[in-house]
N, C-alpha and C positions, 0 to 999 in steps of 0.2 A: 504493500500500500504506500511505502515510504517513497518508494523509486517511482511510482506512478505517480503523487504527487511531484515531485520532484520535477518527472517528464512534461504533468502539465503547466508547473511554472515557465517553464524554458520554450516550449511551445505552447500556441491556442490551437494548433492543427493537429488532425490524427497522421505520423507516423506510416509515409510513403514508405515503401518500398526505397529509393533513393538516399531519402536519410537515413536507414540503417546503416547501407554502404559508405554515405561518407561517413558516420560515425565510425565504422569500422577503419576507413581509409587514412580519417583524421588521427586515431589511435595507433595508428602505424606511423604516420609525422610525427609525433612525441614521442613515440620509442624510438624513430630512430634519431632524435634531439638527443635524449638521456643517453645513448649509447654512445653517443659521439659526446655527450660530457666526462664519461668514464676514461674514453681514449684522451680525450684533451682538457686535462681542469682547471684549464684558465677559462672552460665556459660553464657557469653556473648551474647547477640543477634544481629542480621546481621542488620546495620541502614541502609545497599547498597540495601538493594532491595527494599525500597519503593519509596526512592528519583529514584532510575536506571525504576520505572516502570511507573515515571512520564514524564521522560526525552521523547523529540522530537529524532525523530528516527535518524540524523547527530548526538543528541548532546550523546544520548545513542553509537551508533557506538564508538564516540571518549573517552568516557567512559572506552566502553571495549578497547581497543587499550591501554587508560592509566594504566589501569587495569592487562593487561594482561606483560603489560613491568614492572611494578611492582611488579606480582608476578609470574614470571619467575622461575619455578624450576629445578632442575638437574633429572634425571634420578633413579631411587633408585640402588645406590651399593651394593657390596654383602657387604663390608663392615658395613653396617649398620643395625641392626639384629630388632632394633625397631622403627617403624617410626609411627607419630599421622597422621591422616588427620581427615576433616567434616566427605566426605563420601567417603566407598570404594565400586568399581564395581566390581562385578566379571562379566567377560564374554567384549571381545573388539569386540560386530559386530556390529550390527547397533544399539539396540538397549543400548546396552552398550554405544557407544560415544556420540547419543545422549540427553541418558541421564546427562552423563561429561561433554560434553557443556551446557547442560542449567545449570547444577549445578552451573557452572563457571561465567554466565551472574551475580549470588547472592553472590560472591566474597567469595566461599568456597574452601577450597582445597581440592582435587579428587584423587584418583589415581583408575586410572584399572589394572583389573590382569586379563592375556590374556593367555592361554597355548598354543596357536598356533600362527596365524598369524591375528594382528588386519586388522577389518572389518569385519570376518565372514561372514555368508555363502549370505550374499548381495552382496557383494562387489565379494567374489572369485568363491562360485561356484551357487550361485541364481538369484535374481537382473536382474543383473550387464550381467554375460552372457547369460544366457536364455534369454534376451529379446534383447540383439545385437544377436542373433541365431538367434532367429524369424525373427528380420528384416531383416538381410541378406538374412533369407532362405525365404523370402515373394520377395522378389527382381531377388533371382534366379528364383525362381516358375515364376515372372512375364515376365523374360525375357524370361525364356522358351517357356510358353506357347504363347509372339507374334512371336519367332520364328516359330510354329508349325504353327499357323495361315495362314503364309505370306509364306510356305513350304518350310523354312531353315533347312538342316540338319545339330544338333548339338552336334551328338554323336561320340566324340572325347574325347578317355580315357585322354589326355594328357590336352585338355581342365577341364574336369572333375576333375583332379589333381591339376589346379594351382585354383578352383575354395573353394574345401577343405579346401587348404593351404591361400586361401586372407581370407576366412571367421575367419578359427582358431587365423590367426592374426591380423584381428581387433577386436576378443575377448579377445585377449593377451593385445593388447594396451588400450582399453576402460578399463579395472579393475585395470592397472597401472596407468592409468591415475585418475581413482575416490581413488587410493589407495595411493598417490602420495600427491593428492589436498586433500582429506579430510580422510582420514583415519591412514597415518603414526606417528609415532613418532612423527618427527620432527614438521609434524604440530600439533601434541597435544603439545607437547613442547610449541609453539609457544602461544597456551592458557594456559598456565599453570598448565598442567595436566600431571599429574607423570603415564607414564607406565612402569609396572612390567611383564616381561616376567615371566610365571611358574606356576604353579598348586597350587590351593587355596583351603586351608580346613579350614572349619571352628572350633574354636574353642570357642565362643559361639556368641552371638547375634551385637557384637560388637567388634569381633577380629577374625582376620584371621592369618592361619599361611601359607607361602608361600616355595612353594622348586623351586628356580629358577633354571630356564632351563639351564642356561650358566653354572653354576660353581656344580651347588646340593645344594650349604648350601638351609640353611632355616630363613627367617627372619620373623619379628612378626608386625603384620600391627594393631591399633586398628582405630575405627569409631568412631568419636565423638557422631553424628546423627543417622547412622543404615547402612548397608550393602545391595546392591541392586545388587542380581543374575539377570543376562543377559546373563545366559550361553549356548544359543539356545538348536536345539535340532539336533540330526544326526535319517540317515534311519530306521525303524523296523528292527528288526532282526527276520529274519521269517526260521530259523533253525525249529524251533519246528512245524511249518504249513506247509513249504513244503519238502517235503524228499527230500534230495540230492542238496537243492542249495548251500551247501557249496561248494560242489565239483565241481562248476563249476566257471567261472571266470566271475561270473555277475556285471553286471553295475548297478549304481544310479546315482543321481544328483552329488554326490558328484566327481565321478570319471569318468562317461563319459567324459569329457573334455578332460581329457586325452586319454581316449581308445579308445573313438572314430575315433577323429583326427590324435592322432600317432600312427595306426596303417598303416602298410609295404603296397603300393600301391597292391600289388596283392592281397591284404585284403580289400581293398576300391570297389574292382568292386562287384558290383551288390550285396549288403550285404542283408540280410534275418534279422530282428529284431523282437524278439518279446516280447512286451512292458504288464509289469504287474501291472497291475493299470487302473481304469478309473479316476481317480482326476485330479486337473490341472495339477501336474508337467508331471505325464503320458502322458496326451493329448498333453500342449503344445512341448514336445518334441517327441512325434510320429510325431507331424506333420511339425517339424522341420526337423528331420530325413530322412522322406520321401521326403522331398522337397530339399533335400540333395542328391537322388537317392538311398535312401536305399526302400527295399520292409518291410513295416511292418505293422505288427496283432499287436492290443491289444485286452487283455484279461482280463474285469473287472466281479468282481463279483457279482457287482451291477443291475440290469434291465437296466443302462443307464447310459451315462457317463456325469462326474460330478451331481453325484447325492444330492449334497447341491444346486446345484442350480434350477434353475424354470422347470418346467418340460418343457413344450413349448423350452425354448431356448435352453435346453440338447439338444431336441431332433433333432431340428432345427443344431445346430453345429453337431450329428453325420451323421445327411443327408449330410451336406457339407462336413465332412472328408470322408465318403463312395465317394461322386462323383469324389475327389480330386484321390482317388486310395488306402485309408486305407483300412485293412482288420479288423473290429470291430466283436467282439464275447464277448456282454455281458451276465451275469446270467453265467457268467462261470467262477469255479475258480483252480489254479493251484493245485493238486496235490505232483508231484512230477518233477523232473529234471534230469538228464542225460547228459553226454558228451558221443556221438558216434564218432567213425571214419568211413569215408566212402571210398570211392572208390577213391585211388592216395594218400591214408593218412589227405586229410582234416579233420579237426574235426567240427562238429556241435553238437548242443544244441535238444537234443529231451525232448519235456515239454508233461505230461499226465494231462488230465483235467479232472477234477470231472463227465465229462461225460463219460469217458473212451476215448473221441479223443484225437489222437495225434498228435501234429504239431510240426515242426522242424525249425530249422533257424540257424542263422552261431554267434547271441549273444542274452542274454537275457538282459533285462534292468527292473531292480524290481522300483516300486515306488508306493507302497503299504500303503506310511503316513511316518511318522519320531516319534521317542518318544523321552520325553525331557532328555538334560543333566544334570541328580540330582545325578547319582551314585556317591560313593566315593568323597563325599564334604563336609560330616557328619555331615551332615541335619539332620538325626537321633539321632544324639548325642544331639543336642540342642532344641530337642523335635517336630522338626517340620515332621507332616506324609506327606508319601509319599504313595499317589494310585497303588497298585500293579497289577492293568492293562494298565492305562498310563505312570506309573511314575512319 
């Protein structure tokens, strides 16, 4: 109960996947800190973390509280071109802060380097909203269908409109609010952990060189301990697999949020999707989608969707999304893409499949996997390879 408390002071999030790894990864940087204090004792060893792992979970709590008022630090300046810390992070989403907090429980100093917006893809477009989508859209789904039940008629475009518009905005407030309490600035600030807005290259195993985002200089960060990328990953770029999906204005995880929701109500009735992917993010958001009133096909290439998992339960969730009203076509994979206009000027999406069928819809939504972010960090320089099929 102790360590549970403990977990939920340090985070307001449940415990990705991701953060165990960096916890695990970050605990490999302070080992190998203290080993190389052993070899060299001119460099100090941390006496806080054996007395801090004895301590009762109040007296740990007040601990870190003394702790963290003590070492309070500022923000890095541009002014300031070279700064020391233990460990430096690259990458601020999940698995990046929680690595920074545990660091900070062993009374080291941290800084992340974040080129976009900390929390990453948990907090802004993973997590966080996909699974306030789900619930909402399992809520709508439920009210629907005991309206059908009970012969309520509930087709009322203008209903359907403020239904859109509540969902979008409690995905809006749910990601500020985890972004607020446990992601910001201010609350890193508050533990003592230095964020650095801006793009991190490396310049060898123990130094980074940063071009911050506000101003452009560059200033020079070194690691006492070692450096620990957490720099997630973004969508496949599947230019080279499917012809022509540049030219059309598809969607991912990344950016549905947007295109979805703010598009123009005469773009919300009765939309046509068609979803490219059997994996989880594909599925859970077809069936999010549809449960939203959109009509949508997925199209994996797999025998069966979500094909890591058991066979049985695949196949068991694609009977329930068939009965529910999805259009599933697996062992099929996209060819090519097209933007047609049809009749009054609308434009749709015509996609050809390796079978030679063609199916059409009014947007496409790829989620085909994600590959990691390694490019231009110059990982290469300091010897470490890089897999030129995942990256």
């Amino acid at each position: 109960r102790q360590h549970m408390k403990i977990g939920i002071r340090l985070s307001t999030r449940r415990r990705h996947p991701s953060q165990s790894i960096a916890m695990i990864s970050c605990k490999l940087v302070l080992l190998a800190g203290v080993l190389a204090s052993w070899r060299h004792p001119s460099i100090s060893t941390c006496a806080f973390a054996p007395s801090f792992r004895k301590m009762s979970g109040p007296e740990r709590s007040c601990s870190l509280k003394n702790h963290r008022e003590k070492t309070h630090r500022q923000q890095l300046s541009c002014s300031t071109t070279v700064k020391d810390y233990d460990i430096i992070i690259v990458g601020g989403g999940s698995a990046g802060l929680t690595a920074a907090k545990f660091a900070k429980t062993f009374q080291k100093s941290v800084a992340i380097i974040e080129s976009s917006k900390l929390g990453g893809d948990c907090t802004w477009t993973g997590c966080v909203p996909s699974k306030t989508l789900l619930a909402e859209a399992k809520h709508i789904w439920n009210w629907k269908k005991i309206n059908e039940k009970y012969g309520v008629d509930i087709v009322d475009s203008s209903l359907n409109e403020k239904i859109i518009n509540d969902v979008k905005k409690q995905i809006d407030e749910n990601r500020e609010q985890i972004y607020k309490a446990d992601d910001s600035p201010e609350v890193l600030k508050s533990l003592g952990i230095d964020t650095i807005s801006g793009k991190a290259f490396l310049l060898d195993k123990r130094k980074v060189e940063v071009s911050l985002n506000d101003s452009g200089e560059k200033c020079e960060l070194n690691a006492k301990f070692g450096i620990l990328l957490a720099t997630g990953a973004t969508p496949k770029n599947l230019a080279k697999k499917i012809h022509g999906i540049d030219s059309v204005p598809y969607w991912t995880y990344e950016n549905v949020w947007d295109r979805f929701f703010d598009a123009s109500k005469e773009k919300r009735e009765n939309r046509r999707v068609i979803v490219v992917g059997g994996g989880p993010i594909g599925v859970e958001l077809s069936q999010a989608l549809f449960r939203l009133g959109s009509s949508v096909t997925i199209v994996a290439r797999s025998p069966r969707l979500l094909p890591m998992a058991e066979e049985e339960a695949s196949l068991e969730l694609q009977l329930a999304l068939e009965e529910e009203g999805l259009n599933i076509l697996c062992g099929n994979s996209v060819v090519s893409v097209c933007q047609i206009e049809s009749t009054g000027g609308k434009k749709s999406i015509s996609v050809t499949l390796d079978s030679n069928e063609v199916i059409q819809g009014d947007h496409i939504l790829v989620a085909t996997g994600r590959a990691p972010n390694t490019r231009n960090m110059g990982l290469e320089a300091i010897g470490v390879q890089i897999d030129s099929k995942s990256g």
